[in-house]
Predicted model as a PDB file, atoms N, CA, C, CB and O in Angstrom, pLDDT in the B-factor column:
MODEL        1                                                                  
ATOM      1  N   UNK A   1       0.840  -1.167   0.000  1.00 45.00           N  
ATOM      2  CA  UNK A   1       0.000   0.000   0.000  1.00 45.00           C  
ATOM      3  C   UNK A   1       0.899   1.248   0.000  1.00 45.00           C  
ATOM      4  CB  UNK A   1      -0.963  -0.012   1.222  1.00 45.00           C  
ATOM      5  O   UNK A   1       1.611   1.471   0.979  1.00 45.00           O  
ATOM      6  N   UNK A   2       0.890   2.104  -1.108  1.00 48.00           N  
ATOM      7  CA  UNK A   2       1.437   3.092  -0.985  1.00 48.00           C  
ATOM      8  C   UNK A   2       1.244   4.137   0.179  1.00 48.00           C  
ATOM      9  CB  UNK A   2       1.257   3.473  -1.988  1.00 48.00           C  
ATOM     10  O   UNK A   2       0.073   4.400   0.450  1.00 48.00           O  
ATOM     11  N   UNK A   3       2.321   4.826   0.969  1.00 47.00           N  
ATOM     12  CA  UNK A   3       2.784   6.187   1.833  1.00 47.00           C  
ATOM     13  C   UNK A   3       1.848   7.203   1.804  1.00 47.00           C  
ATOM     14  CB  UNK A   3       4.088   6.873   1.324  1.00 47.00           C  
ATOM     15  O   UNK A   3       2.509   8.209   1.548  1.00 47.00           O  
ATOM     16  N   UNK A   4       0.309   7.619   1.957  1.00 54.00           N  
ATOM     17  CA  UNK A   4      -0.263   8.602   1.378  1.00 54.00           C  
ATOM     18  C   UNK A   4       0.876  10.024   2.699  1.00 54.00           C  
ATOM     19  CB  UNK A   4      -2.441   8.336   1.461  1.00 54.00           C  
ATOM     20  O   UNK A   4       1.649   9.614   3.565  1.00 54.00           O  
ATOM     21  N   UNK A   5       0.741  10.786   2.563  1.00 64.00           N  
ATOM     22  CA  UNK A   5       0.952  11.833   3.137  1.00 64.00           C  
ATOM     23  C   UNK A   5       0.083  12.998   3.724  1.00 64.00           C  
ATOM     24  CB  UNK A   5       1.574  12.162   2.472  1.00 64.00           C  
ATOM     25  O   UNK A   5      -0.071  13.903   2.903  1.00 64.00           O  
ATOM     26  N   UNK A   6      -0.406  13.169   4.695  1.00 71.00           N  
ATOM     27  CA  UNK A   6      -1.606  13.724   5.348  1.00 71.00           C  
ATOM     28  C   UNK A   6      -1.914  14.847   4.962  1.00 71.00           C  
ATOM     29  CB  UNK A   6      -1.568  13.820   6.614  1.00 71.00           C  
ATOM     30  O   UNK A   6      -0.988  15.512   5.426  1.00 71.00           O  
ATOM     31  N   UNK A   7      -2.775  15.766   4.265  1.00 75.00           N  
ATOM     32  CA  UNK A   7      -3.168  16.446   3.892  1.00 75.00           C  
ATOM     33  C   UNK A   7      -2.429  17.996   5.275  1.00 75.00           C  
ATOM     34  CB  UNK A   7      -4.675  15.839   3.579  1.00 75.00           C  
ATOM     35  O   UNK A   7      -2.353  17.804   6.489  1.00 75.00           O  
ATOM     36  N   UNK A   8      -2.058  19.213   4.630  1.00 72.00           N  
ATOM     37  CA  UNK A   8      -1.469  19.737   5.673  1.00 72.00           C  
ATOM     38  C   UNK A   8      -1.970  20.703   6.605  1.00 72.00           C  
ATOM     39  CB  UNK A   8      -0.562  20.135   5.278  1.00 72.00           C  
ATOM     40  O   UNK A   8      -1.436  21.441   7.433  1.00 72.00           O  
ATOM     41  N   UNK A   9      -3.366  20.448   6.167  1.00 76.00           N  
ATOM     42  CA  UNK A   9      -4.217  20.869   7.350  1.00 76.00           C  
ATOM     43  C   UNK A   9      -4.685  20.340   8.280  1.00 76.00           C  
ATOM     44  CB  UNK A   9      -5.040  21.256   7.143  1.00 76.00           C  
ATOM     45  O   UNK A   9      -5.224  20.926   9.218  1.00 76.00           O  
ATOM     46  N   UNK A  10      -4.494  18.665   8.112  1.00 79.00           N  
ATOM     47  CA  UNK A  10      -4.478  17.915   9.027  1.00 79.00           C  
ATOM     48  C   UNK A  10      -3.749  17.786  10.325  1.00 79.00           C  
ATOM     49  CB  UNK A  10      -4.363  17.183   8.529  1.00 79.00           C  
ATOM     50  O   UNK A  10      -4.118  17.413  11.439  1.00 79.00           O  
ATOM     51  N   UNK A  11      -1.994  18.429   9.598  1.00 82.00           N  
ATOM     52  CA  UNK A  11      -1.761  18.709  11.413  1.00 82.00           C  
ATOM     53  C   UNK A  11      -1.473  20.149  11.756  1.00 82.00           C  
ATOM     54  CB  UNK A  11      -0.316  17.831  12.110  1.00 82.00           C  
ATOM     55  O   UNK A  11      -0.406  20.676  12.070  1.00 82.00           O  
ATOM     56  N   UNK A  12      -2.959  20.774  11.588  1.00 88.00           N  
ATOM     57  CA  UNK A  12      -3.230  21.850  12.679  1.00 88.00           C  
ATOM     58  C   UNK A  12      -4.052  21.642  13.773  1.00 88.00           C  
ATOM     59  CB  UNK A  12      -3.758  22.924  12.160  1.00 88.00           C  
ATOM     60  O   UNK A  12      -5.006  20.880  13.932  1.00 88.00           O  
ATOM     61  N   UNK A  13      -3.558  22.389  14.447  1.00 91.00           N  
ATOM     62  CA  UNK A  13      -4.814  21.751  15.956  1.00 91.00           C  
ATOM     63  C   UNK A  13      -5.834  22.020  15.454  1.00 91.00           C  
ATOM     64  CB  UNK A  13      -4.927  22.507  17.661  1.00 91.00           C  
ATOM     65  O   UNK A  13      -5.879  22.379  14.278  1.00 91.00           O  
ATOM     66  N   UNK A  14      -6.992  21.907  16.276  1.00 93.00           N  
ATOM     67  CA  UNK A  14      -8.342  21.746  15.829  1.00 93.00           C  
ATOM     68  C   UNK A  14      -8.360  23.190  15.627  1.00 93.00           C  
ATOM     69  CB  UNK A  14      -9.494  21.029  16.821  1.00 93.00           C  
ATOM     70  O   UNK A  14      -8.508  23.570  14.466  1.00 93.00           O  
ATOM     71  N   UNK A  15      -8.240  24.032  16.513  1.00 95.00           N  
ATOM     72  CA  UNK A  15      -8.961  25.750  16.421  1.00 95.00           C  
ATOM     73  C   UNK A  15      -8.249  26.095  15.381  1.00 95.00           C  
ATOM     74  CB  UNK A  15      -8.732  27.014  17.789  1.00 95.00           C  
ATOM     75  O   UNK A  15      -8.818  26.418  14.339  1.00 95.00           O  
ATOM     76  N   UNK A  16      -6.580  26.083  15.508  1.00 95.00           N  
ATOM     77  CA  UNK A  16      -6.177  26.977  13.972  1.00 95.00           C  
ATOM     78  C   UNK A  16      -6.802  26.447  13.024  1.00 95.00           C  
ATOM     79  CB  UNK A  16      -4.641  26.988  13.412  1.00 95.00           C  
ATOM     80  O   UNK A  16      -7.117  27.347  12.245  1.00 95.00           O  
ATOM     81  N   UNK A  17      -7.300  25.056  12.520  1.00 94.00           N  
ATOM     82  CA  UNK A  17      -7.992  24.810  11.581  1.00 94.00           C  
ATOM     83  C   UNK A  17      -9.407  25.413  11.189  1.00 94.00           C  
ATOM     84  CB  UNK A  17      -8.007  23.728  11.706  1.00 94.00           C  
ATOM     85  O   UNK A  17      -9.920  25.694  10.106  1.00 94.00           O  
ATOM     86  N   UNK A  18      -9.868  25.505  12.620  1.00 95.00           N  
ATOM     87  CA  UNK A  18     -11.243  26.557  12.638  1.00 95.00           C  
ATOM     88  C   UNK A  18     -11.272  27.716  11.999  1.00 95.00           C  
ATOM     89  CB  UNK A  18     -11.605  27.041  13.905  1.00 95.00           C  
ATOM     90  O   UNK A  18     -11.937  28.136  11.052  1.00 95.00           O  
ATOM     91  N   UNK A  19     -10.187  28.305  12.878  1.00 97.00           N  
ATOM     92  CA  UNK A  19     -10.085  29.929  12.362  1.00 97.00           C  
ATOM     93  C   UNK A  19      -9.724  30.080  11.278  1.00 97.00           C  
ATOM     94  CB  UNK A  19      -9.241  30.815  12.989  1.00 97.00           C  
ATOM     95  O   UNK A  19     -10.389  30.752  10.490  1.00 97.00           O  
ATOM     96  N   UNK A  20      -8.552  29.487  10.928  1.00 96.00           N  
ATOM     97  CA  UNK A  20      -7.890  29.611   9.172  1.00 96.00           C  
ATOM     98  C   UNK A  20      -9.151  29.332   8.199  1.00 96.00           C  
ATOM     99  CB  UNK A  20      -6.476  28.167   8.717  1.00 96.00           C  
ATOM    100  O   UNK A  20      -9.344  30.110   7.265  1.00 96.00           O  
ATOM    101  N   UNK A  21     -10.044  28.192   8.413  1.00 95.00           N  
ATOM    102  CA  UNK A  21     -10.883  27.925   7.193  1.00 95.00           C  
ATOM    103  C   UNK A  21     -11.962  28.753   7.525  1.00 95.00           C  
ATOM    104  CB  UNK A  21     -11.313  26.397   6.892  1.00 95.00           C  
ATOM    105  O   UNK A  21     -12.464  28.926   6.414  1.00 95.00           O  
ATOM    106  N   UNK A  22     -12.676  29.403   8.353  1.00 97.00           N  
ATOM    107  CA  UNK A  22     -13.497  30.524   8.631  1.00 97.00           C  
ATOM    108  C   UNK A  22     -12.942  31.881   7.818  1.00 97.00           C  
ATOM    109  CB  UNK A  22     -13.513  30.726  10.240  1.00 97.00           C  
ATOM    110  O   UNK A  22     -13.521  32.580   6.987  1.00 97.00           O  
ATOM    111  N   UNK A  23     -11.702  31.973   8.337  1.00 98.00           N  
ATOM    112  CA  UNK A  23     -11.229  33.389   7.474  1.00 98.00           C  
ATOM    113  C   UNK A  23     -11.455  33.291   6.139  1.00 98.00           C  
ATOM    114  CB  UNK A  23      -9.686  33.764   7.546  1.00 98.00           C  
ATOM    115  O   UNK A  23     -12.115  34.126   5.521  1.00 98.00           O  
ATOM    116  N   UNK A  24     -10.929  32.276   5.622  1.00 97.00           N  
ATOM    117  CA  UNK A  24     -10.991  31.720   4.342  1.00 97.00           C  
ATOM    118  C   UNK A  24     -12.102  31.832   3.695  1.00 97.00           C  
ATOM    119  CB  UNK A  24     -10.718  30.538   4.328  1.00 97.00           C  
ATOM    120  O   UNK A  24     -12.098  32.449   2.630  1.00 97.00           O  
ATOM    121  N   UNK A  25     -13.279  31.265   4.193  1.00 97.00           N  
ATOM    122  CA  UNK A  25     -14.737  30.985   3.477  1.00 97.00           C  
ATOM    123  C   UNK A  25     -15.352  32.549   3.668  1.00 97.00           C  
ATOM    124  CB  UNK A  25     -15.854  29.561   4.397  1.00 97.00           C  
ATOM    125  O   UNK A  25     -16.044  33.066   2.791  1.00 97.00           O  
ATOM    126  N   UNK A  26     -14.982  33.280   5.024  1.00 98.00           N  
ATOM    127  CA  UNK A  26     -15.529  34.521   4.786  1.00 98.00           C  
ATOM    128  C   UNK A  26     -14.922  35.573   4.393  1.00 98.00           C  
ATOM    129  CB  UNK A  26     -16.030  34.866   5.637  1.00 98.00           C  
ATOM    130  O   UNK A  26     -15.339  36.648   4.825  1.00 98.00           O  
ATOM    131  N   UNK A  27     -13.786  35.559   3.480  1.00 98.00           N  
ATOM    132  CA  UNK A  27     -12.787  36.505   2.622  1.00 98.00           C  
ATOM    133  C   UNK A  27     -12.116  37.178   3.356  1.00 98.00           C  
ATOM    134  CB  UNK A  27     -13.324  37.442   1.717  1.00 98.00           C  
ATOM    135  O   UNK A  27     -12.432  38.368   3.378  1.00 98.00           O  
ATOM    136  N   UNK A  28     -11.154  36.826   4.088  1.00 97.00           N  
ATOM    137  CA  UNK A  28     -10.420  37.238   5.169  1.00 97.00           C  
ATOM    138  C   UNK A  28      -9.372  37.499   4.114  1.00 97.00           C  
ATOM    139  CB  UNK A  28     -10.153  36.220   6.495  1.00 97.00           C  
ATOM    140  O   UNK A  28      -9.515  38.675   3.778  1.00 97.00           O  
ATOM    141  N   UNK A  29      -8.563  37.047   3.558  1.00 97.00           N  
ATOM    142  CA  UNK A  29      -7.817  36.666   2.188  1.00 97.00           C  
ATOM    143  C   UNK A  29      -7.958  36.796   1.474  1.00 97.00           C  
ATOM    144  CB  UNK A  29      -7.580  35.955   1.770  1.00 97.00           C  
ATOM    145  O   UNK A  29      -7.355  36.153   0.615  1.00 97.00           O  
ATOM    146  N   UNK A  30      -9.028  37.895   1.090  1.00 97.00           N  
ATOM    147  CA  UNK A  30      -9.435  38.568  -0.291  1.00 97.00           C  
ATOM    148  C   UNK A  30      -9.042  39.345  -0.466  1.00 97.00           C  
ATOM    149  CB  UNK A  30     -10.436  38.889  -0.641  1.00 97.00           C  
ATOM    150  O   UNK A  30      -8.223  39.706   0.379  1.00 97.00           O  
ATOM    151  N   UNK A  31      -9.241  40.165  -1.548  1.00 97.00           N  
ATOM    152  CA  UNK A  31      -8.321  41.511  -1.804  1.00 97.00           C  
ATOM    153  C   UNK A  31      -9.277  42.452  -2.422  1.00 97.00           C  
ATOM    154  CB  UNK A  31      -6.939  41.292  -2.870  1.00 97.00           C  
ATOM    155  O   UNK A  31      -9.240  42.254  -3.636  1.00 97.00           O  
ATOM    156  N   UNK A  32     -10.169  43.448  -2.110  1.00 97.00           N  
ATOM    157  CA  UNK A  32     -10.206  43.683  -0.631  1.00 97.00           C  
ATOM    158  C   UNK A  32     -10.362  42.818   0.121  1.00 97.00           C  
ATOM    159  CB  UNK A  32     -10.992  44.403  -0.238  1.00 97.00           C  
ATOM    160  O   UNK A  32     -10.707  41.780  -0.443  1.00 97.00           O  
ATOM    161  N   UNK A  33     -10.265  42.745   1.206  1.00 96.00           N  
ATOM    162  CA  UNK A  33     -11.216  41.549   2.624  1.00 96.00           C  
ATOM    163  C   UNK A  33     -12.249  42.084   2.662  1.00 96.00           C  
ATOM    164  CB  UNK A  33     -10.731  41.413   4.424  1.00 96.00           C  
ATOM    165  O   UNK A  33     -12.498  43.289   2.656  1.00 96.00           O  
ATOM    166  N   UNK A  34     -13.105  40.970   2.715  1.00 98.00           N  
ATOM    167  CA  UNK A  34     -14.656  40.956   3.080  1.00 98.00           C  
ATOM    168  C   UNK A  34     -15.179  40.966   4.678  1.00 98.00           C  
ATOM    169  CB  UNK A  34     -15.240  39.609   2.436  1.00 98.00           C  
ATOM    170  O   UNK A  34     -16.276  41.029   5.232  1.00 98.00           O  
ATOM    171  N   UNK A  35     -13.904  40.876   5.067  1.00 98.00           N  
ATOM    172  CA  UNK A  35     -14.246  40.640   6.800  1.00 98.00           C  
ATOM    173  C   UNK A  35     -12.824  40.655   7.548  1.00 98.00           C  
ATOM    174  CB  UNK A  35     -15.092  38.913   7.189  1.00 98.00           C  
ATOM    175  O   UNK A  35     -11.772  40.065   7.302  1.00 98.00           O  
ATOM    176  N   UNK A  36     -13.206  41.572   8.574  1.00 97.00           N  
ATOM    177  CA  UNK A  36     -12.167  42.500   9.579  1.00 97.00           C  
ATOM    178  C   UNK A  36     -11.667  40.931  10.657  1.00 97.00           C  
ATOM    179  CB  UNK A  36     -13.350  44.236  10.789  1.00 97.00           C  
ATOM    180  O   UNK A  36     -12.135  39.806  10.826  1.00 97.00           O  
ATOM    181  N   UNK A  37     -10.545  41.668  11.143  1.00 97.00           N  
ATOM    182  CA  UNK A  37     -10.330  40.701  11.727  1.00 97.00           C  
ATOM    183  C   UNK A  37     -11.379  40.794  13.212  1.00 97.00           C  
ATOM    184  CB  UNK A  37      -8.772  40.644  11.835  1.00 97.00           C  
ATOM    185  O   UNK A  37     -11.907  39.823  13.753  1.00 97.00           O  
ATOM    186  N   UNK A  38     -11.453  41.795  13.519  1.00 98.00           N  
ATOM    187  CA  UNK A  38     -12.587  41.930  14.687  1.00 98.00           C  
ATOM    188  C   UNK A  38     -13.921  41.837  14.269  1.00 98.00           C  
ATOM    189  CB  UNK A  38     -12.542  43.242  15.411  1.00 98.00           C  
ATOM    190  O   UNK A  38     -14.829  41.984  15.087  1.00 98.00           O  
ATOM    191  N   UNK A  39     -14.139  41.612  13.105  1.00 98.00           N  
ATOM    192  CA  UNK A  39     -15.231  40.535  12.808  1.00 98.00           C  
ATOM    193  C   UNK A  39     -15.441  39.127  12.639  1.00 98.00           C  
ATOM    194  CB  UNK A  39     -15.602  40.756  11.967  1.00 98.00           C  
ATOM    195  O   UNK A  39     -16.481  38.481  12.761  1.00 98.00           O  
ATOM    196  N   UNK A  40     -13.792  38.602  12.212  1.00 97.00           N  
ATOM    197  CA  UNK A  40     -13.688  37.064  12.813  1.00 97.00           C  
ATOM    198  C   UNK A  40     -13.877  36.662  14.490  1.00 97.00           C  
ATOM    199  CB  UNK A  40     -12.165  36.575  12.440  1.00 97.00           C  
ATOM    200  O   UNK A  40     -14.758  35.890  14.869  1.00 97.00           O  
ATOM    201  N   UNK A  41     -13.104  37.180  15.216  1.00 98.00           N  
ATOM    202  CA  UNK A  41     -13.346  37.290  16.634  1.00 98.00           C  
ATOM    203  C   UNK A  41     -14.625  37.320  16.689  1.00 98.00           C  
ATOM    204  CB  UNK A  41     -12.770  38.385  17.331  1.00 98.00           C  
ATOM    205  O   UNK A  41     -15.094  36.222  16.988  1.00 98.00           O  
ATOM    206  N   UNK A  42     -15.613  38.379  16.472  1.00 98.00           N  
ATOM    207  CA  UNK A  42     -16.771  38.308  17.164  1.00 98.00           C  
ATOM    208  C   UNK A  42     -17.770  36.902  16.598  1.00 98.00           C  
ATOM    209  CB  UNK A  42     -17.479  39.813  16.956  1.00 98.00           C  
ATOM    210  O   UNK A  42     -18.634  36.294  17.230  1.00 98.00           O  
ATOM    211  N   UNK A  43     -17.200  36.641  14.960  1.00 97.00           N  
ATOM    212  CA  UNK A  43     -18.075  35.216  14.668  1.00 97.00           C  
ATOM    213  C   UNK A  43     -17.381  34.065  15.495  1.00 97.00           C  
ATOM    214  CB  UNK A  43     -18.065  34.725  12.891  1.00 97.00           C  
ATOM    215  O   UNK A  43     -17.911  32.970  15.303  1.00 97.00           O  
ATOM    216  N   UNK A  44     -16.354  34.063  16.341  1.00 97.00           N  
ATOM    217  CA  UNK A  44     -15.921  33.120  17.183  1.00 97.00           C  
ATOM    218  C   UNK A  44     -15.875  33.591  18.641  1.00 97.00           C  
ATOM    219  CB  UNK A  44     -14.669  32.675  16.730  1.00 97.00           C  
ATOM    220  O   UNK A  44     -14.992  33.275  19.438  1.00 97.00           O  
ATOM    221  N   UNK A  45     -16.720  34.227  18.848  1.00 97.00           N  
ATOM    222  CA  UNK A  45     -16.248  34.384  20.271  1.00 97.00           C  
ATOM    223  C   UNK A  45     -15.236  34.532  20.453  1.00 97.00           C  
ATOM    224  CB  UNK A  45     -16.423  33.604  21.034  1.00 97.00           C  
ATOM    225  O   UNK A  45     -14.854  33.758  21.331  1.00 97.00           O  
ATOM    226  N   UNK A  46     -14.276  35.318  19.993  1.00 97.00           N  
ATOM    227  CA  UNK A  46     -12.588  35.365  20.685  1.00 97.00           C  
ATOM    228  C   UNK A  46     -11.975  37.053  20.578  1.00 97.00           C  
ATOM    229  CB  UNK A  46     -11.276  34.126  19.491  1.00 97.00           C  
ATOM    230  O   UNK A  46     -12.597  38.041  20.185  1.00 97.00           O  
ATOM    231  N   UNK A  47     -10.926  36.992  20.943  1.00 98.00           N  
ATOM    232  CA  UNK A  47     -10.086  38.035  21.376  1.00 98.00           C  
ATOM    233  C   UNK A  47      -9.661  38.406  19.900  1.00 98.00           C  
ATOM    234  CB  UNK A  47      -8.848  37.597  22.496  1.00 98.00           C  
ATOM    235  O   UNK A  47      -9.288  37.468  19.197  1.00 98.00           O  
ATOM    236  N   UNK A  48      -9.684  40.087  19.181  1.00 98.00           N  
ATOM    237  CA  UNK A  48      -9.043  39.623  18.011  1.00 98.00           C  
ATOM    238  C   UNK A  48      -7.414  39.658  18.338  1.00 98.00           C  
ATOM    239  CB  UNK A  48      -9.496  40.575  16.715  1.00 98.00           C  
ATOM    240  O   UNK A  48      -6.901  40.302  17.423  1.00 98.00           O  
ATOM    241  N   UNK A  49      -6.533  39.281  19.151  1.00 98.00           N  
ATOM    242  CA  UNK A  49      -5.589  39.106  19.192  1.00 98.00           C  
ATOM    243  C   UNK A  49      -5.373  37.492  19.367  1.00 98.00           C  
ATOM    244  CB  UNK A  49      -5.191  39.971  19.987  1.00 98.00           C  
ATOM    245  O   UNK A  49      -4.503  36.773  18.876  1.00 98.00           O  
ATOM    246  N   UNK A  50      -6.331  37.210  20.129  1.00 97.00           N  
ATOM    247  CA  UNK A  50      -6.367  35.286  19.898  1.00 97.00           C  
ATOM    248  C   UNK A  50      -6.560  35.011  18.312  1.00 97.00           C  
ATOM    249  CB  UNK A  50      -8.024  34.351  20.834  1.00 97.00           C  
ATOM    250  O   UNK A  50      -5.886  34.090  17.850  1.00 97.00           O  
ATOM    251  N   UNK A  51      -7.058  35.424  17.803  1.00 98.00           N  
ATOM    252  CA  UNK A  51      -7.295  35.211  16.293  1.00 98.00           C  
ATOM    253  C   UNK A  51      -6.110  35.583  15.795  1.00 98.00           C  
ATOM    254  CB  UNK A  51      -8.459  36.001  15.608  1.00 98.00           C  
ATOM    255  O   UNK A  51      -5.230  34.773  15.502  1.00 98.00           O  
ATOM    256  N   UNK A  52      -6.024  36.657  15.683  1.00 98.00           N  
ATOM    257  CA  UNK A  52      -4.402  36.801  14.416  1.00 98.00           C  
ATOM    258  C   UNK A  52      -3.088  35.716  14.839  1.00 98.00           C  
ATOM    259  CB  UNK A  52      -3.426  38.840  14.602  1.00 98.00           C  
ATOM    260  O   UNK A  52      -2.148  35.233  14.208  1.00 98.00           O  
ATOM    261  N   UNK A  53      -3.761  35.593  16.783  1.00 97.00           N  
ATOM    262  CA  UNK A  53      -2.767  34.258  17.066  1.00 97.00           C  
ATOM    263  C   UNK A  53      -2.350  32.729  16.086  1.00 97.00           C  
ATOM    264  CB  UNK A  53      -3.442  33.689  18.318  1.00 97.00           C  
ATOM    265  O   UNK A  53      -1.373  32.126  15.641  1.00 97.00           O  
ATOM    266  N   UNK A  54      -4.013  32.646  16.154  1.00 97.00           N  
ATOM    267  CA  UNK A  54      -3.991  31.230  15.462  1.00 97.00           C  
ATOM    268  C   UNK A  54      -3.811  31.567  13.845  1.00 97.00           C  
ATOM    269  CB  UNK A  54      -5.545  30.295  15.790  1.00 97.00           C  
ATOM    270  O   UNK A  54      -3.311  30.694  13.136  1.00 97.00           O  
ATOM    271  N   UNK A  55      -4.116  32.516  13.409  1.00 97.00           N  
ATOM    272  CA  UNK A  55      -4.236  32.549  12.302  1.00 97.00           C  
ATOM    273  C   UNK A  55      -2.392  32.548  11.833  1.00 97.00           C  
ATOM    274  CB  UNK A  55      -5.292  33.791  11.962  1.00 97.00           C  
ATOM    275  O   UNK A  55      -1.864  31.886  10.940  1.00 97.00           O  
ATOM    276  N   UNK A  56      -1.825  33.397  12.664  1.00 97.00           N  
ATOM    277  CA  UNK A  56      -0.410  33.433  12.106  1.00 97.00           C  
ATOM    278  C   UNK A  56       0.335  32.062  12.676  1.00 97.00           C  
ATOM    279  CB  UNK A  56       0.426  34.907  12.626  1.00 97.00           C  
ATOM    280  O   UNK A  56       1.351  31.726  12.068  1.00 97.00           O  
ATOM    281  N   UNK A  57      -0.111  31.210  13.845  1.00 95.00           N  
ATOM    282  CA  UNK A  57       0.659  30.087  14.097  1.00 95.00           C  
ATOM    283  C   UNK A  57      -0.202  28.744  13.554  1.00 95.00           C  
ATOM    284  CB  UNK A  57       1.011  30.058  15.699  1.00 95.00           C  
ATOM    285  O   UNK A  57      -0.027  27.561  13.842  1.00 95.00           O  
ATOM    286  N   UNK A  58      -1.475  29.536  12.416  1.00 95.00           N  
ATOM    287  CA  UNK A  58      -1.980  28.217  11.746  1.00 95.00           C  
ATOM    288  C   UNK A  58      -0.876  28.444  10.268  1.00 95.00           C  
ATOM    289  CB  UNK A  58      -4.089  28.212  11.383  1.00 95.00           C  
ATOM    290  O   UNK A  58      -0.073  27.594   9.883  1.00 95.00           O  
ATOM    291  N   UNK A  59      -1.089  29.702   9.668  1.00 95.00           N  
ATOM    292  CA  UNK A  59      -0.521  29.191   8.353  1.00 95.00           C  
ATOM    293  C   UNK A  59       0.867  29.593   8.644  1.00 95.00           C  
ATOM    294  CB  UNK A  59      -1.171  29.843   6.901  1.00 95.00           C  
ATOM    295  O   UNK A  59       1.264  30.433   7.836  1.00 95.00           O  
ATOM    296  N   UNK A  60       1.699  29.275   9.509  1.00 95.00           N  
ATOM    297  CA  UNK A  60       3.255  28.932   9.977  1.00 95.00           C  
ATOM    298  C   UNK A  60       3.329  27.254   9.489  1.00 95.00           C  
ATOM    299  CB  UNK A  60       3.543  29.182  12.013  1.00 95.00           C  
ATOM    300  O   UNK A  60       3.953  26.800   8.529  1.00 95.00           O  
ATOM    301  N   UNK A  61       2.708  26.709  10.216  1.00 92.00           N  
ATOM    302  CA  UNK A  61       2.685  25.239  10.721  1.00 92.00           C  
ATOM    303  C   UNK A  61       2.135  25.017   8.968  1.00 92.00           C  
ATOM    304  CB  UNK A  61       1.403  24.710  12.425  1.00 92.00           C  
ATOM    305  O   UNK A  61       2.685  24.091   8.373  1.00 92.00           O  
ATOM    306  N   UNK A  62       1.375  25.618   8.403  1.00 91.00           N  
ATOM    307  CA  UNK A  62       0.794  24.791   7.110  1.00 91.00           C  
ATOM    308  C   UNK A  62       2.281  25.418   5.785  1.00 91.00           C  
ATOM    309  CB  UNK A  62      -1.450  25.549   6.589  1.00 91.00           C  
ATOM    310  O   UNK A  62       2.618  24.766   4.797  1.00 91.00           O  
ATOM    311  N   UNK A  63       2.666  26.287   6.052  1.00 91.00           N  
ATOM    312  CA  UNK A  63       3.920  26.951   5.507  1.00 91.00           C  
ATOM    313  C   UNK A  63       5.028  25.447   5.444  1.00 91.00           C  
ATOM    314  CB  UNK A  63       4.534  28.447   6.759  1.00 91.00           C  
ATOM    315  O   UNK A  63       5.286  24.670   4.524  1.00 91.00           O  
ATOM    316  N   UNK A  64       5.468  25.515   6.831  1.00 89.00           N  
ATOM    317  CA  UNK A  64       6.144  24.287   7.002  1.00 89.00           C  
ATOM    318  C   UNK A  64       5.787  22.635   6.698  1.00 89.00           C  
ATOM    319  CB  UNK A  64       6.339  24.398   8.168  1.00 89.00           C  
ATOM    320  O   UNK A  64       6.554  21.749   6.322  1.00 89.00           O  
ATOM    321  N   UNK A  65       4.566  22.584   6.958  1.00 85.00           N  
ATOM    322  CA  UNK A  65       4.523  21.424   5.891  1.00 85.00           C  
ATOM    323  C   UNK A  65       4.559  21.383   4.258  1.00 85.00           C  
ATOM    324  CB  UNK A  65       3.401  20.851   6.143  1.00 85.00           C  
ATOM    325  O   UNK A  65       4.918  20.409   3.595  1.00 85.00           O  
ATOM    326  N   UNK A  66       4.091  22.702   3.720  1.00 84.00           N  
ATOM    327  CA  UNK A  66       4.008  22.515   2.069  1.00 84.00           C  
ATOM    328  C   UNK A  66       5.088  22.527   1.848  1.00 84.00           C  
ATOM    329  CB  UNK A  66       3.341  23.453   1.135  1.00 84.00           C  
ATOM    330  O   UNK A  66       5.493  21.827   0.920  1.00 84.00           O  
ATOM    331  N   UNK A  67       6.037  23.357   2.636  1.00 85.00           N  
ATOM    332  CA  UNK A  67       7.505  23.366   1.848  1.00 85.00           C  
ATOM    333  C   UNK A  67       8.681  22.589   2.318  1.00 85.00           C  
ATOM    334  CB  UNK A  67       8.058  24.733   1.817  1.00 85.00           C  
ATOM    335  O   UNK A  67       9.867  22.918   2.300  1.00 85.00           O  
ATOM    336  N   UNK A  68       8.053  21.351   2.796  1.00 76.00           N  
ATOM    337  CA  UNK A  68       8.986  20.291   3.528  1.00 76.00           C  
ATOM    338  C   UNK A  68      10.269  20.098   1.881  1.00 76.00           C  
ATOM    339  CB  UNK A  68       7.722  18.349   4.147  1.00 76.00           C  
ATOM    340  O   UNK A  68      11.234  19.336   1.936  1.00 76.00           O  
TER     341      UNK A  68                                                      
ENDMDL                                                                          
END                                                                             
């Protein structure tokens, strides 16, 4: 059976995976953005400094896996 290799969102913890694909689906990453970061926070209940948290130590960790 061939080695598959885990998709590299698979090893984010659960929340950076939350937050990263939330930003994502609600144009956090658009150009313009469609949504502030203190509007991610408030669709998660969180701090927007907990957010830019996960968001910058989610796509770190997904950085480092694509470019193994």
């Amino acid at each position: 059976m061939p080695n598959r290799r885990k998709a590299p969102i698979a090893k984010l913890i659960k929340r950076q995976a939350e937050v990263l694909l939330l930003a994502y689906k609600s144009g956090y990453f658009d150009e313009p953005r469609k949504v502030t970061l203190r509007e991610l926070a408030e669709m998660l209940n969180l701090s927007p400094s907990t957010v830019k948290e996960h968001l910058r130590k989610g796509l770190k960790r997904l950085l480092d896996e694509s470019l193994k």
